[in-house]
C-alpha atoms as one frame of an Amber mdcrd trajectory, in Angstrom:
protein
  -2.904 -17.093   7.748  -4.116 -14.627  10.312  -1.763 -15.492  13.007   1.382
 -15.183  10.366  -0.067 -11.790   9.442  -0.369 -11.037  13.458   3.189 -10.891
  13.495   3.920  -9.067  10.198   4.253  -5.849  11.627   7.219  -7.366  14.281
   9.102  -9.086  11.359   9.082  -5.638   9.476  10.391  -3.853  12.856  13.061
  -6.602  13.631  14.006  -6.573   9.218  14.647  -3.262   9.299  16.470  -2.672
  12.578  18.921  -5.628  11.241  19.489  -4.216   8.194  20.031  -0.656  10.570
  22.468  -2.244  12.421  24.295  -4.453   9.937  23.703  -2.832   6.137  26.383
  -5.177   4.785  24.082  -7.944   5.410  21.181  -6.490   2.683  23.056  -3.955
   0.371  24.473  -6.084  -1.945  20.734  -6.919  -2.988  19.742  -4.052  -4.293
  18.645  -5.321  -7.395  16.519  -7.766  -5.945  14.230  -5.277  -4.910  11.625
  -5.373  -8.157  11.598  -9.327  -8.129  10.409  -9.664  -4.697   7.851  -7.145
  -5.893   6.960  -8.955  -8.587   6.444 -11.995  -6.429   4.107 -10.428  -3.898
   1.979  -9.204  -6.713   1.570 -12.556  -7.739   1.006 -13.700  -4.538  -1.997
 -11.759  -4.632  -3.172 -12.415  -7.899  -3.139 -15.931  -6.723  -5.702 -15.055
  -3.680  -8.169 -13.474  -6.242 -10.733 -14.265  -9.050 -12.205 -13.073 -11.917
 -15.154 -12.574  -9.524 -13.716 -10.253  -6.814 -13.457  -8.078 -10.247 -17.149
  -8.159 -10.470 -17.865  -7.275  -7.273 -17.169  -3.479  -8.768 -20.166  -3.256
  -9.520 -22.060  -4.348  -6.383 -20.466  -1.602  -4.127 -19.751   0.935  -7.017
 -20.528   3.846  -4.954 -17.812   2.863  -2.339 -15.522   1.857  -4.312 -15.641
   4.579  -6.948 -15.280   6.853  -3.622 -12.335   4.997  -2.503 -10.604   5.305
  -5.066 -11.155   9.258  -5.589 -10.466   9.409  -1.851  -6.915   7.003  -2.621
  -5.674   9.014  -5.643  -6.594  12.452  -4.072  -6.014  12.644  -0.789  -2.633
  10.664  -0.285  -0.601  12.265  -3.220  -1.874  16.375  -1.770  -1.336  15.739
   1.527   2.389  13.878   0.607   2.740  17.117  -1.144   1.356  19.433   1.442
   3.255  18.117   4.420   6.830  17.985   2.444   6.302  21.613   1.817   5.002
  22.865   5.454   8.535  20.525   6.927  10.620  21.882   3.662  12.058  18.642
   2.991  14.336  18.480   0.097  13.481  17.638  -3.670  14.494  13.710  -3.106
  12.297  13.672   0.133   9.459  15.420  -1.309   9.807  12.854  -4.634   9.536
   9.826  -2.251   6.326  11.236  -0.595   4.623  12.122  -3.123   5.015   9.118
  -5.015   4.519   6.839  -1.868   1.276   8.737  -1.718   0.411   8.023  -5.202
   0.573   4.522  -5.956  -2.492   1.952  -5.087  -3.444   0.709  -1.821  -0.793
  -1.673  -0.059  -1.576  -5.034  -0.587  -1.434  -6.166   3.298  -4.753  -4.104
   3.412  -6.954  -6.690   3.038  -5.246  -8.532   6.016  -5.222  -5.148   8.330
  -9.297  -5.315   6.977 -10.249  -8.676   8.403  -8.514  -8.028  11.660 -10.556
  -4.684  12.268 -13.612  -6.449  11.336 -14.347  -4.752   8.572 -15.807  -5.430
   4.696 -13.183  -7.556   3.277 -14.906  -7.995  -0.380 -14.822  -4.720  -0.908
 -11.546  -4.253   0.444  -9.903  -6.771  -1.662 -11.982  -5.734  -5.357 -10.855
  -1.931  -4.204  -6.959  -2.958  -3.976  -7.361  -5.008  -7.432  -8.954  -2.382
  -9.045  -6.634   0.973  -7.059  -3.345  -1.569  -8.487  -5.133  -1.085 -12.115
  -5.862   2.028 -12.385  -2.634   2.773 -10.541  -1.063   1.947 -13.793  -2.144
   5.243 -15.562  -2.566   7.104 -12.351   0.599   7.129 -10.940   2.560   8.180
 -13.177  -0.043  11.206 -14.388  -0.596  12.318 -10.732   3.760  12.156 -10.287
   3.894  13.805 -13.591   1.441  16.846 -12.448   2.660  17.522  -8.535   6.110
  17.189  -9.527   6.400  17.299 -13.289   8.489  20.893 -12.675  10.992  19.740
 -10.221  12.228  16.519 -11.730  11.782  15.035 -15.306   9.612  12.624 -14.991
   9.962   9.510 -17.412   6.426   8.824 -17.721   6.758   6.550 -20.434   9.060
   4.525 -18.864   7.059   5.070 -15.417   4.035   3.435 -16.780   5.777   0.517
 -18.722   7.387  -0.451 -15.554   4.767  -0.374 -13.634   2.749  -2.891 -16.479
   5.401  -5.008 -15.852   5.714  -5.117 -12.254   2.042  -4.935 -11.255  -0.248
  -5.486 -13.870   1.686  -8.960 -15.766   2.047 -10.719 -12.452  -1.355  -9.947
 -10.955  -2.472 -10.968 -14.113  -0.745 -14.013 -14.135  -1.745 -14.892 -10.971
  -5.855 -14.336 -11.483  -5.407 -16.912 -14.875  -3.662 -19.142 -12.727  -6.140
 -18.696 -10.270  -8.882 -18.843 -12.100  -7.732 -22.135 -14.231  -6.139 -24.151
 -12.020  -8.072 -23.441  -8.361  -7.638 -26.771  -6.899  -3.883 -26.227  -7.223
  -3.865 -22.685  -6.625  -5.932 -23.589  -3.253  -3.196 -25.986  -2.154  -0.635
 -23.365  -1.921  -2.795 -20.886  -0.348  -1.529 -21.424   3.026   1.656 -20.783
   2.065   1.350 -17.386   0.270   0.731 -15.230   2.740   4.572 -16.366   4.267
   6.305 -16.050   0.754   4.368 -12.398   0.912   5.587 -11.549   4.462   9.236
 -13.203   3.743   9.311 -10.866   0.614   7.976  -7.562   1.545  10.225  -7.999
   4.699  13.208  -8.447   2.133  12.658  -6.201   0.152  12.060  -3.311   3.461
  15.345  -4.821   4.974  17.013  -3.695   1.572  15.925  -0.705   1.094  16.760
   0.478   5.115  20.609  -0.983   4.701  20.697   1.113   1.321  19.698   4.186
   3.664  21.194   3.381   6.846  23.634   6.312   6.667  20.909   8.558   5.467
  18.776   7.823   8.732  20.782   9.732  11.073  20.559  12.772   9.615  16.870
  12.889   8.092  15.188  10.530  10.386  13.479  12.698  12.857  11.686  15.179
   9.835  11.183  12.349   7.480   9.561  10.148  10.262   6.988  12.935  11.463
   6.505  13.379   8.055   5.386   9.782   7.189   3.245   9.772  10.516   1.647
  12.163   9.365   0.346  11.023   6.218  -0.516   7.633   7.219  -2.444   9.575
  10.091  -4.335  12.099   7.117  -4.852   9.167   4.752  -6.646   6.916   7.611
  -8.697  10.078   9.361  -9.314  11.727   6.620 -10.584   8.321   4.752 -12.659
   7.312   7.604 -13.899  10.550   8.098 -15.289  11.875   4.392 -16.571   8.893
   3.554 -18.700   9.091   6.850 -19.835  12.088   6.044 -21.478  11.033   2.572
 -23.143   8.179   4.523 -21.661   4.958   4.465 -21.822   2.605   7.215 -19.125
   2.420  10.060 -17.953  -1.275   8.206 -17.158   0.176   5.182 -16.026   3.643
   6.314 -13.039   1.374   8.498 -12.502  -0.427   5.275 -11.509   2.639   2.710
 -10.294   4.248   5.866  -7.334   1.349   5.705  -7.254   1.058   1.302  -6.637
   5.092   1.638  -4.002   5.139   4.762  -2.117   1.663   3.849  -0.279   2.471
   0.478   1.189  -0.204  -1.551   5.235   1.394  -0.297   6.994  -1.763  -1.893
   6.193  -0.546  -5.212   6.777   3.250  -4.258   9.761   2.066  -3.206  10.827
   0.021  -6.475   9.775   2.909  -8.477  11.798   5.122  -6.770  15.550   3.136
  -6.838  14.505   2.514 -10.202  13.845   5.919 -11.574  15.619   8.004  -8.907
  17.587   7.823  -5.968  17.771   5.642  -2.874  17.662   8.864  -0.990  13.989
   9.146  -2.529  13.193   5.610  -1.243  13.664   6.994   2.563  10.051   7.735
   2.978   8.364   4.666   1.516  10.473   2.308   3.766   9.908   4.269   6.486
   6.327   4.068   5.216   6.452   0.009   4.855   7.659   0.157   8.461   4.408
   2.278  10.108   1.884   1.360   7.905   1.869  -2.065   9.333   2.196  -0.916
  12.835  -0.418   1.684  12.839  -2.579  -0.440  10.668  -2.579  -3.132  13.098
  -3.048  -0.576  15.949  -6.385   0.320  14.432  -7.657  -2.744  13.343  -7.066
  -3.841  16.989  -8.860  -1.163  18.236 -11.875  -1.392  16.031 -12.329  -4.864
  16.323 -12.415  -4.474  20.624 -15.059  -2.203  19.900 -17.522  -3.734  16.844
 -20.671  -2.012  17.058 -23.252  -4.122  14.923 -26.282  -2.727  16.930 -25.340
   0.865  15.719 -23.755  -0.025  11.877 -26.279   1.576   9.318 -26.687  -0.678
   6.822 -25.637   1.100   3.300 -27.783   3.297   1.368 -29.389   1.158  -1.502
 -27.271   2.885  -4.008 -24.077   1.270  -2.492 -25.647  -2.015  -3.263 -27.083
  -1.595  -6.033
């Protein structure tokens, strides 16, 4: 599973210049774009349990913070840096709602390879997909409520049906039938990778044209915010105290956002023109994500981690 993952941020680059180079190839599938999100999501709600739920409440100070941090931090800063570059109303859309869905669900992945707490990491990306449900749409509704008109209703239905029914679906299954359910395991993580993959290739042949002409702002622009969403997670939640394991593990729920869905949201409710960012976004994340991890994990420090406080355990 690791080694497959290893290589998820190559297959993303070599998807996406394909679909670059030959559009034809992937256009036609547009509206395959929600189904392959709605298998990943239950590809991960196969890989959990009714129990990484409960581990909520073991952590609750770090993952109450991560999520503040997650639904904070990502959706200003999308804001912040669209208006200091003056992108356009579609751009701006895209980043701000790339910034305001959950955490991306190759997180937990990017997690283990830097070595950090991947419990926590995977109860904070089950619980940032729930509460993403109502969040999203609220925090697109408020930062951008007076530019576009937003169809929360709609917003948040969709998003019940695209996130919260499969992952649903998947912990039940999970949770029934685990003998089963453990005999596919080896093979999610490659119907995950084949899918998100897809689904990027799509999206980039749907914008190939669009590339050219807003690629250079629109990629400074994402580097940026994965940049502020890892720093900036690593950094505040340093500052109130946790240890450096857990402090690299919200640092990647934060920076890695869950741009498949952002994506899906935005062809669905908007234009393709809006999708630019999040599969630019689905592109770097990876990259930079695997980056890090690789540097943390050349440079694990278990002499020097501070355990956490006794609240965070408690």
């Amino acid at each position: 599973m690791v080694n497959i993952n290893r290589f998820f941020p190559l297959f993303a680059l070599l998807g996406a210049g394909t679909a670059y180079l030959m559009p034809a190839w992937f256009s036609g599938l547009k509206t395959s774009i929600v189904p392959l999100l709605v298998v990943i999501m239950l590809s991960m709600g196969l890989t959990l349990d009714l129990q990484d739920f409960t581990n909520a409440f073991k952590q609750k100070r770090a993952v109450i913070t991560g999520l503040i941090l997650q639904f904070t931090l990502m959706p200003l800063s999308a804001l912040v840096i669209s208006l200091l570059l003056g992108l356009n109303r579609e751009l701006t859309i895209g980043m701000v709602l790339v910034g305001s869905v959950a955490g991306g669900t190759a997180s937990n992945v990017i997690c283990y390879l830097a070595k950090g707490d991947v419990a926590l990491s995977i109860t904070m990306t089950a619980l940032s997909t729930l509460v993403g449900v109502v969040l999203t749409p609220l925090i697109i509704q408020l930062l951008i409520g007076e530019m576009v008109a937003i169809p929360l209703v709609d917003m948040l239905v969709s998003l019940v049906k695209i996130v919260l029914i499969p992952v649903t679906v998947g912990v039940v299954l999970n949770h029934f039938f685990k003998p089963q359910v453990a005999k596919l395991a080896p093979a999610l993580p490659i119907i995950s990778i084949v899918a998100i993959v897809l689904a990027i290739s799509i999206i980039v042949a749907l914008n190939a044209g669009q590339f050219a002409q807003v690629g250079p702002v629109i990629l400074l622009a994402v580097f940026l915010h994965n940049g502020l969403g890892l720093a900036l997670g690593y950094t505040c939640c340093r500052l109130l105290g946790f240890s450096h394991t857990v402090c690299k593990t919200i640092s990647i729920e934060v920076g890695l956002q869950n741009s498949g869905l952002a994506t899906a949201l935005c062809i669905k409710f908007f234009s393709p023109v809006s999708a630019v960012p999040s599969a630019i976004f689905s592109i770097w994340h990876n990259l930079s994500g695997a980056m890090l991890a690789g540097y943390w994990a050349s440079r694990v420090r278990q002499a020097t981690d501070d355990p956490l406080p006794r609240s965070d355990i408690a």
